[in-house]
C-alpha positions, -999 to +999 in steps of 0.1 A: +000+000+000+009+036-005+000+070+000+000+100-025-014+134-016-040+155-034-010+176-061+006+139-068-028+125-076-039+153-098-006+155-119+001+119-124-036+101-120-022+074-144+008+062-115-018+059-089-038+037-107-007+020-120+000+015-082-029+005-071-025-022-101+004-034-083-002-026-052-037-036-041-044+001-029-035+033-028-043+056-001-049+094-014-044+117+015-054+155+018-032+177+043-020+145+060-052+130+065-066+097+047-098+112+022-099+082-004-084+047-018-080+035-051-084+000-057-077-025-081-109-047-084-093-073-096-074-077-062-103-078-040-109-113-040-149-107-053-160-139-065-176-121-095-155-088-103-179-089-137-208-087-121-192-059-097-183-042-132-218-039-149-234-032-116-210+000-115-215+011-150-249+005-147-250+032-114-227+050-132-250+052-165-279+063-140-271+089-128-255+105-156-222+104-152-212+081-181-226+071-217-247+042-225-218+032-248-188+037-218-214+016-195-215-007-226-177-013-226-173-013-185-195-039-184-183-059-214-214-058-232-225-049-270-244-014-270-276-034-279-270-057-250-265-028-225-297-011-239-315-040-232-302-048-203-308-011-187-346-009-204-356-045-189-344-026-159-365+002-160-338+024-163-345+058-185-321+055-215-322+089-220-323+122-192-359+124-182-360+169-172-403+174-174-394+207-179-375+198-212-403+164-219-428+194-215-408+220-238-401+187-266-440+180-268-450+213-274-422+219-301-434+191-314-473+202-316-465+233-333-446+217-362-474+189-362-498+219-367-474+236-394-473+204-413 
């Protein structure tokens, strides 16, 4: 295990993670005090890092912080099977703002009436 601080993390991200490849863990620390750990998933013994895998990209894809495609690839999955997989799921596959649902339908509406 080692420890890098906040400036080390943010100006070489790539040896942390190379680290924690190697290391099992790396412990990110902000003005001396423990904030975060990267892992390597592969390293923590899961009996199903896969499964561990979709069920992050699939949080991930919820809340918006990642494409269906990236979710798609993290999980190991075609695009079609990740649609799928997040439809059967109930999950939105695209943002759901009523503000913007409500703005789209009546945009829609008054080219319907135009045409």
């Amino acid at each position: 295990m080692q420890a890098v601080n906040i400036r080390q993390l943010k100006n070489n991200p790539s040896q942390a993670l190379r680290t924690a490849h190697e290391d099992d863990m790396v412990v990110v620390m902000n003005r001396d005090t423990p904030t975060a750990l990267i892992v390597d998933l592969e390293k923590l013994g899961l009996p199903n890092v896969g499964a561990v895998r979709e069920l992050l990209a699939i949080s991930l894809f919820k809340e918006g912080s990642i494409s269906a495609g990236t979710a798609a690839r993290m999980a190991g999955k075609t695009l079609s099977e990740m649609l799928t997989l997040l439809s059967n799921m109930g999950i939105p596959l695209t943002p759901t703002n009523h503000d913007e649902v409500a703005d789209d339908m009546a945009t829609a509406r008054e080219w319907l009436k135009q045409h």
